[in-house]
PDB file of N, CA, C and O in Angstrom:
ATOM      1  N   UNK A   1      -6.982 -19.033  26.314  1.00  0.00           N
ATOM      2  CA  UNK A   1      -6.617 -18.582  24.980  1.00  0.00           C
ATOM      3  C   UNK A   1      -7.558 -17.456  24.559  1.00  0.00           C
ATOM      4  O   UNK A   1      -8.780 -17.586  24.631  1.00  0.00           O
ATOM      5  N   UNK A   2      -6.998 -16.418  24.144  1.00  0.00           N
ATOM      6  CA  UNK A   2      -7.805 -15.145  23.685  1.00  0.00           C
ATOM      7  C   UNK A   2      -8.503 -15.629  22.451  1.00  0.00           C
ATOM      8  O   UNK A   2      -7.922 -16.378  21.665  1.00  0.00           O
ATOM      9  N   UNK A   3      -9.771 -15.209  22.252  1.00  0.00           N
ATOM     10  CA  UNK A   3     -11.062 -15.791  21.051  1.00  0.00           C
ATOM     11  C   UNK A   3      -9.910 -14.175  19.888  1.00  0.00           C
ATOM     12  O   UNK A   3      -9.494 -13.029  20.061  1.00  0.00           O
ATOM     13  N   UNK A   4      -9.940 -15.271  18.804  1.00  0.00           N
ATOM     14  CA  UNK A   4      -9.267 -14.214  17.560  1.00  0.00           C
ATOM     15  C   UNK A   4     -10.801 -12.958  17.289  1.00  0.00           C
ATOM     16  O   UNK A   4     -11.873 -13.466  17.621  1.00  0.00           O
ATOM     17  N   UNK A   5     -10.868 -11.970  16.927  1.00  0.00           N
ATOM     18  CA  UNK A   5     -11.800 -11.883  16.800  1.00  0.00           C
ATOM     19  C   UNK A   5     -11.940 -10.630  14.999  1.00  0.00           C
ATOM     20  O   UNK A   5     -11.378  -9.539  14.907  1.00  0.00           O
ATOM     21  N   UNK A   6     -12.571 -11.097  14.191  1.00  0.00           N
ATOM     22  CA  UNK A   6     -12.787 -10.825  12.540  1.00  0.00           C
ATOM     23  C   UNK A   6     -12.346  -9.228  12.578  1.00  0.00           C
ATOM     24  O   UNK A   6     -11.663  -8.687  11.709  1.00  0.00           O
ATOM     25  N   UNK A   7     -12.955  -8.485  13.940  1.00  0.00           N
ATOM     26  CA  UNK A   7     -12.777  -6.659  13.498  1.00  0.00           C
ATOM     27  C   UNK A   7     -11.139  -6.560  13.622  1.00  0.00           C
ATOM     28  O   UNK A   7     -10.432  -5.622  13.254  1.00  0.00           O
ATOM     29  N   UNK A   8     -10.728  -7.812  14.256  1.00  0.00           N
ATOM     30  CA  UNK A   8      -8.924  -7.263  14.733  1.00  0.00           C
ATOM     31  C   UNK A   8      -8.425  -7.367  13.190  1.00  0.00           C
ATOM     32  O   UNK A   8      -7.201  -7.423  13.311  1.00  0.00           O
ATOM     33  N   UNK A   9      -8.587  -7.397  12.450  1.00  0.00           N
ATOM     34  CA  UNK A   9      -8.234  -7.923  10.947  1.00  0.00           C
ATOM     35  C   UNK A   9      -8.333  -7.086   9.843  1.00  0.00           C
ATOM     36  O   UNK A   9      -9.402  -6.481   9.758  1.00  0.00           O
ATOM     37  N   UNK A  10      -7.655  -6.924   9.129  1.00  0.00           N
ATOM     38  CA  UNK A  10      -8.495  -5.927   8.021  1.00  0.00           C
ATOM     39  C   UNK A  10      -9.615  -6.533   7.116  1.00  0.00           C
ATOM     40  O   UNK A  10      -9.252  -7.563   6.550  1.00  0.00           O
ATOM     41  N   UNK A  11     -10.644  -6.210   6.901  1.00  0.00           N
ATOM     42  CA  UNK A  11     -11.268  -6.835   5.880  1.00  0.00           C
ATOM     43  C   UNK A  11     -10.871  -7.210   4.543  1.00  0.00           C
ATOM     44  O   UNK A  11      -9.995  -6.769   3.798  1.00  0.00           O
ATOM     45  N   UNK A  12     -12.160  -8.595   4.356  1.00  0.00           N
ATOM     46  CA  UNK A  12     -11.462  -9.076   3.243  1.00  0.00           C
ATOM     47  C   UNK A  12     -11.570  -8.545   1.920  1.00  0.00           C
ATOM     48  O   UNK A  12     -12.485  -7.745   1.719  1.00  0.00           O
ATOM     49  N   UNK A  13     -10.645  -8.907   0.791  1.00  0.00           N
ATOM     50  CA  UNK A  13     -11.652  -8.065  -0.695  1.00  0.00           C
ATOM     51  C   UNK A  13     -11.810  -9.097  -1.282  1.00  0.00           C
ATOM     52  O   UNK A  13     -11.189 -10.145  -1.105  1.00  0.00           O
ATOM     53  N   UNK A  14     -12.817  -8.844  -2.174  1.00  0.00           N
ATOM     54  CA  UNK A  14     -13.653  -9.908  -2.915  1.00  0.00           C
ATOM     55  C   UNK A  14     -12.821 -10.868  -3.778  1.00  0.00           C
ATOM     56  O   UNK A  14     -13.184 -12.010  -4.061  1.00  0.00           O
ATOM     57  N   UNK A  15     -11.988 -10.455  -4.062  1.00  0.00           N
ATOM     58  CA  UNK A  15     -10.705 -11.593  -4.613  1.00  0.00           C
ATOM     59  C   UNK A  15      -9.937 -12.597  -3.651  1.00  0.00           C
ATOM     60  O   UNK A  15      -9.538 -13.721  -3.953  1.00  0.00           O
ATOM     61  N   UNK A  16      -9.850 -12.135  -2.773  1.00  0.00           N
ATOM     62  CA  UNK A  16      -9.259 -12.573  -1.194  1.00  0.00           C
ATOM     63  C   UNK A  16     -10.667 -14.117  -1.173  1.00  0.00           C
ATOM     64  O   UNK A  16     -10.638 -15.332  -1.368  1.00  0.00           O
ATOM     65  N   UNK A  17     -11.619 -13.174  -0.848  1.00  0.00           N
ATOM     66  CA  UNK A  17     -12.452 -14.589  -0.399  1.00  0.00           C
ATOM     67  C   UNK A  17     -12.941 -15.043  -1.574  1.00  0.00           C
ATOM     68  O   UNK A  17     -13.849 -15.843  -1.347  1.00  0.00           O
ATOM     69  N   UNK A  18     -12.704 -14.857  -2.968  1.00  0.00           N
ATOM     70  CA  UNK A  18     -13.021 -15.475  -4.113  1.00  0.00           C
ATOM     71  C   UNK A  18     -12.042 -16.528  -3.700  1.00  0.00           C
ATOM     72  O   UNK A  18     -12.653 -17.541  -3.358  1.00  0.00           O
ATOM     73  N   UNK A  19     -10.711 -16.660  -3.607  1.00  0.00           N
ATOM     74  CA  UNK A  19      -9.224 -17.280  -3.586  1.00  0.00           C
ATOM     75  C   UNK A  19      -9.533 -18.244  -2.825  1.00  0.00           C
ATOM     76  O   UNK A  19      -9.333 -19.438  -3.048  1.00  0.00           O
ATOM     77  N   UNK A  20     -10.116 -17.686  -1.745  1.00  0.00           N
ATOM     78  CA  UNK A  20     -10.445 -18.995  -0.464  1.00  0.00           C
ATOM     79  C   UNK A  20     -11.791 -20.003  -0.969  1.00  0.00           C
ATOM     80  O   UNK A  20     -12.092 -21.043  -0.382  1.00  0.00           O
ATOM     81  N   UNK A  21     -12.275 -19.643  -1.772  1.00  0.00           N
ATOM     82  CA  UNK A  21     -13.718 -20.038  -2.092  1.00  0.00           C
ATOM     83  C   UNK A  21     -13.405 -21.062  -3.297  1.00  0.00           C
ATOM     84  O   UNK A  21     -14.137 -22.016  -3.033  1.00  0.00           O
ATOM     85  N   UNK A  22     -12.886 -21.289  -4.172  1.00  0.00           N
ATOM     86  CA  UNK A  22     -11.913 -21.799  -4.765  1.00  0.00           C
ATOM     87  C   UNK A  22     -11.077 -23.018  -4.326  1.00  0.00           C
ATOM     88  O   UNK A  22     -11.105 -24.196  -4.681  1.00  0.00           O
ATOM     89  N   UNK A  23     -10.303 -22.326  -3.411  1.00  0.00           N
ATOM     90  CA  UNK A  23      -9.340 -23.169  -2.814  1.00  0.00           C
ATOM     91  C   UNK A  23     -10.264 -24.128  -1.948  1.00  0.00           C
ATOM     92  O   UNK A  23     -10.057 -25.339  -2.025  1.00  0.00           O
ATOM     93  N   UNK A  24     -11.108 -23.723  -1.262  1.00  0.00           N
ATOM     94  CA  UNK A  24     -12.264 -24.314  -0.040  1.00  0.00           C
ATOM     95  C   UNK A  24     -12.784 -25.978  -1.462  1.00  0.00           C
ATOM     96  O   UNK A  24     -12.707 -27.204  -1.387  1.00  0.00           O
ATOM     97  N   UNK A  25     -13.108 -25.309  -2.191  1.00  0.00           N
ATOM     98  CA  UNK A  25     -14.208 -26.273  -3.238  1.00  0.00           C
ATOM     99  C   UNK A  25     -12.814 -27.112  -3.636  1.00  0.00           C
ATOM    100  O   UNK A  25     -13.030 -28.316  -3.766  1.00  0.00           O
ATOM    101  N   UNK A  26     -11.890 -26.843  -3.781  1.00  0.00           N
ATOM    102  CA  UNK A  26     -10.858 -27.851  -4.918  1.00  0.00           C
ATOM    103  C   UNK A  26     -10.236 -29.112  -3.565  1.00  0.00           C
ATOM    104  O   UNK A  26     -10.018 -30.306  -3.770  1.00  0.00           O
ATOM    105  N   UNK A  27     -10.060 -28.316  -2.138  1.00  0.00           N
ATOM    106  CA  UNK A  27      -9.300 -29.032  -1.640  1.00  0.00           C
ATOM    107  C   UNK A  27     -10.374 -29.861  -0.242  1.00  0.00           C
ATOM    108  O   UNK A  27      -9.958 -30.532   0.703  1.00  0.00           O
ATOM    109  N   UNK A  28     -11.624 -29.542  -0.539  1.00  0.00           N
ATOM    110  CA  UNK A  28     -12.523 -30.241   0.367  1.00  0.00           C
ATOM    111  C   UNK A  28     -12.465 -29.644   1.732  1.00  0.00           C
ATOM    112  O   UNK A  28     -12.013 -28.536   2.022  1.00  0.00           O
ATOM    113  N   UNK A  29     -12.998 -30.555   2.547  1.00  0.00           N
ATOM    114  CA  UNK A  29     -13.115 -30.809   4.013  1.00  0.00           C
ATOM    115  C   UNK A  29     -11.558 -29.982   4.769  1.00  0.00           C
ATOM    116  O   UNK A  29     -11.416 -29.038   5.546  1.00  0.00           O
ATOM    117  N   UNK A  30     -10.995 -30.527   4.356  1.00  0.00           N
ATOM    118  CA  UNK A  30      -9.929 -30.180   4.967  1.00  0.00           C
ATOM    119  C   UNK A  30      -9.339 -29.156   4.798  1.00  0.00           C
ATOM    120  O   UNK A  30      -8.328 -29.190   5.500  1.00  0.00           O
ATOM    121  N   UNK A  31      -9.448 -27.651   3.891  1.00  0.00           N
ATOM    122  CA  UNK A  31      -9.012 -27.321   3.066  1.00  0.00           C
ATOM    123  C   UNK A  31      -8.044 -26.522   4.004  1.00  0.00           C
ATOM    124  O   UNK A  31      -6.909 -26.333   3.567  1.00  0.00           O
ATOM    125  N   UNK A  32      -8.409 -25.956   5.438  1.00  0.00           N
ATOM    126  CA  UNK A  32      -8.059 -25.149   6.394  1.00  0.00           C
ATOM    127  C   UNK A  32      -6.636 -25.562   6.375  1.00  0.00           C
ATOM    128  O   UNK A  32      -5.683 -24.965   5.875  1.00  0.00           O
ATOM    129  N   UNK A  33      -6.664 -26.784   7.061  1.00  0.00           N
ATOM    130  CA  UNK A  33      -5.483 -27.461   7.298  1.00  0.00           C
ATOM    131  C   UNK A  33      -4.296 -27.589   6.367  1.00  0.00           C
ATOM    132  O   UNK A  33      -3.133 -27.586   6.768  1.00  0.00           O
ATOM    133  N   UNK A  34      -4.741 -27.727   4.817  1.00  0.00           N
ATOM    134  CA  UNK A  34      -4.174 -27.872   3.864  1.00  0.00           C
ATOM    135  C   UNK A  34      -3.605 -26.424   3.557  1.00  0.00           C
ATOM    136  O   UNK A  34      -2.444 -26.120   3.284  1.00  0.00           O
ATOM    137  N   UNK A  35      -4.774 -25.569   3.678  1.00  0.00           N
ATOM    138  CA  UNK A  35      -3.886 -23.879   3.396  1.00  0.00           C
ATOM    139  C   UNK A  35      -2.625 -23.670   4.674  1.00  0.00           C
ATOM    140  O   UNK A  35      -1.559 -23.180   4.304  1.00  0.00           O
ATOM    141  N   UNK A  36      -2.742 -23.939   5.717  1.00  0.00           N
ATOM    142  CA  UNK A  36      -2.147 -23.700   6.748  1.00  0.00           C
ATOM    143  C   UNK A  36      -0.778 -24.255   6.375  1.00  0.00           C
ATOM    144  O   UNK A  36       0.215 -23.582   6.653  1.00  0.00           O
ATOM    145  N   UNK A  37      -0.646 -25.479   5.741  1.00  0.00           N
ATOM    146  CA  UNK A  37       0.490 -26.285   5.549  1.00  0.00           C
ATOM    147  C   UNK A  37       1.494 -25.831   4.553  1.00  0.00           C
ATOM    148  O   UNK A  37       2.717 -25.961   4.582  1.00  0.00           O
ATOM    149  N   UNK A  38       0.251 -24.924   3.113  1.00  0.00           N
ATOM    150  CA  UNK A  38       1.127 -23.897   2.486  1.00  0.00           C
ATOM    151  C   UNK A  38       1.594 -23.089   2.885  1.00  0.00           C
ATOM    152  O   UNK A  38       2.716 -22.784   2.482  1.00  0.00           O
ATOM    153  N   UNK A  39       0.920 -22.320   3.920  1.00  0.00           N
ATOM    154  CA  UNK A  39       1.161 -21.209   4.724  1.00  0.00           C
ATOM    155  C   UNK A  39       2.723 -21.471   4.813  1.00  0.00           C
ATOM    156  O   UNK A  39       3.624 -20.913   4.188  1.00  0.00           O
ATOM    157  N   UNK A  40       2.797 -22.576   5.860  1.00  0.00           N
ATOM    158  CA  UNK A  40       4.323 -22.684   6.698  1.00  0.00           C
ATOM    159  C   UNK A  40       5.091 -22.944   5.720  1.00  0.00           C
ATOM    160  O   UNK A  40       5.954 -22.065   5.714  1.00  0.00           O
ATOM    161  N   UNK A  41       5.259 -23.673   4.880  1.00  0.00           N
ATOM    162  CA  UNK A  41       5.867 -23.829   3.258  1.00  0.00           C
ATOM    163  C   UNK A  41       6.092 -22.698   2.707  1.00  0.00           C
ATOM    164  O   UNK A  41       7.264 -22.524   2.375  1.00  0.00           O
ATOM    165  N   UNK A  42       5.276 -21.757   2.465  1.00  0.00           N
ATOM    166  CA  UNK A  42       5.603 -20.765   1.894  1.00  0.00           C
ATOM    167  C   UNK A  42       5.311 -21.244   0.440  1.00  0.00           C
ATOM    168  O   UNK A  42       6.121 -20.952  -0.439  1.00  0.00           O
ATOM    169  N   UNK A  43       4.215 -21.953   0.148  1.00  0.00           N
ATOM    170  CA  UNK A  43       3.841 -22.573  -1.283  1.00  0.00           C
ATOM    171  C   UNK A  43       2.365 -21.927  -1.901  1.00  0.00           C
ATOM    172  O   UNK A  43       1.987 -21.888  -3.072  1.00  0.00           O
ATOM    173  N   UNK A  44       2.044 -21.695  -1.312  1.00  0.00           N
ATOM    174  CA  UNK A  44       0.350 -20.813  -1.562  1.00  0.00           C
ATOM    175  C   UNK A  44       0.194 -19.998  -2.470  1.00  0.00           C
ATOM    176  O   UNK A  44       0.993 -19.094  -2.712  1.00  0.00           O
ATOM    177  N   UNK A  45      -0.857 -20.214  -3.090  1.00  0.00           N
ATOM    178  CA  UNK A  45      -0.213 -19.122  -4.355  1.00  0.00           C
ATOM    179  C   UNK A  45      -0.443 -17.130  -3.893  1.00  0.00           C
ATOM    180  O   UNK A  45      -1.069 -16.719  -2.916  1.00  0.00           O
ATOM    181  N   UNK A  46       0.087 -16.488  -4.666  1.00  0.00           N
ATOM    182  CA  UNK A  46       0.429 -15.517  -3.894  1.00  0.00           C
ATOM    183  C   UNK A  46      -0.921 -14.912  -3.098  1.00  0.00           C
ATOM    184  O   UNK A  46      -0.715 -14.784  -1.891  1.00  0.00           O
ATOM    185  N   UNK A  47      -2.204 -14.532  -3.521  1.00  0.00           N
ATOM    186  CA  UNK A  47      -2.995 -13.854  -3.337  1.00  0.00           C
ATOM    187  C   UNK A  47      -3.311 -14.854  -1.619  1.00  0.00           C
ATOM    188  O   UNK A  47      -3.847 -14.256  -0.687  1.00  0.00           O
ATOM    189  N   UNK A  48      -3.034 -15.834  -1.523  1.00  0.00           N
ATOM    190  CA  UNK A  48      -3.436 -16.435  -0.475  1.00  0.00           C
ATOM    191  C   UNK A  48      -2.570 -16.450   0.500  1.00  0.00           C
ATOM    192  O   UNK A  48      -2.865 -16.481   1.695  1.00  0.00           O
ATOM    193  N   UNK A  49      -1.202 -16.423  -0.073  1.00  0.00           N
ATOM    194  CA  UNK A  49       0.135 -16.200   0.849  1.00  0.00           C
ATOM    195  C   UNK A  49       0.067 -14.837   1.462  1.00  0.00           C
ATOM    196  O   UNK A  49       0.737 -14.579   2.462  1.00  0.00           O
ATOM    197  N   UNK A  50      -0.567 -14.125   1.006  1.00  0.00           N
ATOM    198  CA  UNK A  50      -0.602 -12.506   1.184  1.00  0.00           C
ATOM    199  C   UNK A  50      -1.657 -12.455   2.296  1.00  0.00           C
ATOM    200  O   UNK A  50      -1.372 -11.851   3.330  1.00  0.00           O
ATOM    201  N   UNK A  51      -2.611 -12.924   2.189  1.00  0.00           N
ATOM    202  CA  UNK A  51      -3.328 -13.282   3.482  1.00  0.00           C
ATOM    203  C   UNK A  51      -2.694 -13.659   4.742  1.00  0.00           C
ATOM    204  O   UNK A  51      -2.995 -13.113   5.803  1.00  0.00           O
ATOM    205  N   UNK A  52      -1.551 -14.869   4.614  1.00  0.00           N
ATOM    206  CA  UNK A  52      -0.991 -15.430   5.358  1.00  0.00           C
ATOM    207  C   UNK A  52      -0.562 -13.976   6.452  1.00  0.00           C
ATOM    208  O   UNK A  52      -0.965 -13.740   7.591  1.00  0.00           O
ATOM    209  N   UNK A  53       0.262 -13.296   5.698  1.00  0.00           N
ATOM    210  CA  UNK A  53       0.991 -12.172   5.975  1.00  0.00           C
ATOM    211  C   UNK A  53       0.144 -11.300   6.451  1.00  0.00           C
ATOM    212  O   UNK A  53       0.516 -10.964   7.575  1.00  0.00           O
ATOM    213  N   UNK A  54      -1.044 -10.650   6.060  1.00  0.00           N
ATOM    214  CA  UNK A  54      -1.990  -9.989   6.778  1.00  0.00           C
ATOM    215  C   UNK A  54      -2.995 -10.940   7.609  1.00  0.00           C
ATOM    216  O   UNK A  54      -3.514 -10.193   8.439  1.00  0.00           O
ATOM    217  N   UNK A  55      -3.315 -11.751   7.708  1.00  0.00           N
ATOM    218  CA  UNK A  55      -3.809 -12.166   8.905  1.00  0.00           C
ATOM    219  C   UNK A  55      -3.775 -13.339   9.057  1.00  0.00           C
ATOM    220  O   UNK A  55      -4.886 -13.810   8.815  1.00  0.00           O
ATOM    221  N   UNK A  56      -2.888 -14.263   9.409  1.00  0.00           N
ATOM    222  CA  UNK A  56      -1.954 -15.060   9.755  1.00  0.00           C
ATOM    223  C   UNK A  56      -3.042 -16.745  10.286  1.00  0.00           C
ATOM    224  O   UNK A  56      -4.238 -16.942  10.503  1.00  0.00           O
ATOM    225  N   UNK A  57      -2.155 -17.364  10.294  1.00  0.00           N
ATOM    226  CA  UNK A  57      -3.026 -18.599  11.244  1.00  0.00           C
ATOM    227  C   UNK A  57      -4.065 -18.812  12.240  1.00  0.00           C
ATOM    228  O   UNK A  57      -4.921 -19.697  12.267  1.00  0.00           O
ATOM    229  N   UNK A  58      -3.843 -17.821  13.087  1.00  0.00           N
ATOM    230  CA  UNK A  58      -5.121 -17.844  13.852  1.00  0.00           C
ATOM    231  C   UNK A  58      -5.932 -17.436  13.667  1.00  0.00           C
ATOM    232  O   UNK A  58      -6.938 -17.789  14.282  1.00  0.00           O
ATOM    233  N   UNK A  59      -5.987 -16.265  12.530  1.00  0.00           N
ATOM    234  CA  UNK A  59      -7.249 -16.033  11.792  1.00  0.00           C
ATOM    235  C   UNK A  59      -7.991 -17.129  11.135  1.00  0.00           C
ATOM    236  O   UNK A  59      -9.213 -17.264  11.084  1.00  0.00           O
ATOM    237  N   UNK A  60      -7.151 -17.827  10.681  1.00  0.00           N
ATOM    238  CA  UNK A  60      -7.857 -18.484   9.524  1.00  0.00           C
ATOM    239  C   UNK A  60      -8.300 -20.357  10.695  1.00  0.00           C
ATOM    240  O   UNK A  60      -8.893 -21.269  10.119  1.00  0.00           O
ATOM    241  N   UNK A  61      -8.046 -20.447  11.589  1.00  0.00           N
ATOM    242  CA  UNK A  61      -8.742 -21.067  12.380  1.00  0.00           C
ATOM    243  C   UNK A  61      -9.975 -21.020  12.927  1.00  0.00           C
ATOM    244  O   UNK A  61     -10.729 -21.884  13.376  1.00  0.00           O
ATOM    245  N   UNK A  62     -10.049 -19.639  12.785  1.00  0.00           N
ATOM    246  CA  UNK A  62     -11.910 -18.982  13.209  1.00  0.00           C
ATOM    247  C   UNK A  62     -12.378 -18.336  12.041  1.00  0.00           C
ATOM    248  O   UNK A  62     -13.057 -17.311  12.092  1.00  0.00           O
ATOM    249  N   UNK A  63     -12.190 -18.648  11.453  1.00  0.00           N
ATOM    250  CA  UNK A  63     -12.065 -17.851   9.881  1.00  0.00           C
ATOM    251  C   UNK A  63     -13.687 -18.965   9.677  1.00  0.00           C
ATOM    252  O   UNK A  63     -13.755 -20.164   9.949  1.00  0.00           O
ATOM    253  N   UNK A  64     -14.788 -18.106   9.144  1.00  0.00           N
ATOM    254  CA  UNK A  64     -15.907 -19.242   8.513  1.00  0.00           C
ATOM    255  C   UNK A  64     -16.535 -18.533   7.095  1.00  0.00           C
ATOM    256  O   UNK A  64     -17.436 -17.699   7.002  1.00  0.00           O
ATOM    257  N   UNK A  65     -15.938 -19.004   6.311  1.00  0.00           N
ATOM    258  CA  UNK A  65     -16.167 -18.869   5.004  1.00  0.00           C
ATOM    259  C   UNK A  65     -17.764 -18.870   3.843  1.00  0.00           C
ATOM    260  O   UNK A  65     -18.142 -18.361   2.788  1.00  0.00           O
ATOM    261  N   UNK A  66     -18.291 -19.866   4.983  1.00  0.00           N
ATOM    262  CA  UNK A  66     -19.954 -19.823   4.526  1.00  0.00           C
ATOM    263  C   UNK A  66     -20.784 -17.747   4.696  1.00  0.00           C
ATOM    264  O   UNK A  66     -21.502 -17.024   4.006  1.00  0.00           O
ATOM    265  N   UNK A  67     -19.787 -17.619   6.538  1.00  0.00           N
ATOM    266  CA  UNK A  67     -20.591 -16.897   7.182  1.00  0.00           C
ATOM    267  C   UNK A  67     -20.168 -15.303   6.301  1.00  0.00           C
ATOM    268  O   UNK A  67     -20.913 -14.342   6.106  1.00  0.00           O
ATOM    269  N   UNK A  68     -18.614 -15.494   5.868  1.00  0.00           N
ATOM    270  CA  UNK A  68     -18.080 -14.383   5.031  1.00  0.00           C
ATOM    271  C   UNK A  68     -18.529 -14.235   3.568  1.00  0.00           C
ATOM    272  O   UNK A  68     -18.477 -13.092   3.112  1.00  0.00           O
ATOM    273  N   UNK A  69     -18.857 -14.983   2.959  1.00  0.00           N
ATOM    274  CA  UNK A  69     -19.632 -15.174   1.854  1.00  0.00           C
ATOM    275  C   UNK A  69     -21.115 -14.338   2.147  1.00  0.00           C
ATOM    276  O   UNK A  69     -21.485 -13.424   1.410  1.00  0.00           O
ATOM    277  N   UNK A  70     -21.791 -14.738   3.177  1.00  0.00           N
ATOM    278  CA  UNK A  70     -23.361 -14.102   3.082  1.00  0.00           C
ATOM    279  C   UNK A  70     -23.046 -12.666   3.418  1.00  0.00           C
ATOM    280  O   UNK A  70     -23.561 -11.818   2.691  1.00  0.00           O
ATOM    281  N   UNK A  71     -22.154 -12.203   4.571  1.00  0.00           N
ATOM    282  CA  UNK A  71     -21.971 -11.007   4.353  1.00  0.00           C
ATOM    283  C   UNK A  71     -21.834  -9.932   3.513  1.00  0.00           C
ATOM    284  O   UNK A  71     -22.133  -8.752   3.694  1.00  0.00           O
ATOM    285  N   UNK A  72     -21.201 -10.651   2.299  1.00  0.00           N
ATOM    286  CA  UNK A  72     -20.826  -9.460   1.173  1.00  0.00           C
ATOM    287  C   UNK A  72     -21.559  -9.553   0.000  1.00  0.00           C
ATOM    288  O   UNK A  72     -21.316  -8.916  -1.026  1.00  0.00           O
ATOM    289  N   UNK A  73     -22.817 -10.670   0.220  1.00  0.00           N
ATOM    290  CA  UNK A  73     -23.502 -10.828  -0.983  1.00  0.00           C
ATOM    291  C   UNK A  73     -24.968  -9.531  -0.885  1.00  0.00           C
ATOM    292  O   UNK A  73     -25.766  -9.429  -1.817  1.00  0.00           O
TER     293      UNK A  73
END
């Protein structure tokens, strides 16, 4: 399996990983799984669905949110 890798992606904007940061704290541990499930639903609210669409599921499987956070601070 090819490793996804963050430069294949467009970067994120600060609302983007505000959205995930948010969503991460409300829906816990699991939250990956839980966005993924909106994903396929098509239930997410938009700013996160829009992600879906620009960088899709396998992003967000290697996707680490602690590590994207220190970057832009």
């Amino acid at each position: 399996m090819t490793r996804v890798r963050e430069a294949d992606y467009p970067p994120l904007m600060l609302t983007q990983l505000d959205a995930l940061r948010r969503y991460a704290q409300q829906h816990g541990r699991c939250w990956k799984t839980r966005l993924r499930d909106e994903w396929m639903c098509a239930s997410a609210e938009p700013l996160l669905h829009a992600l879906r669409n620009s960088h899709g599921p396998s992003w967000l499987i290697g996707f680490e949110l602690e590590a994207a956070m220190l970057r832009t601070a």
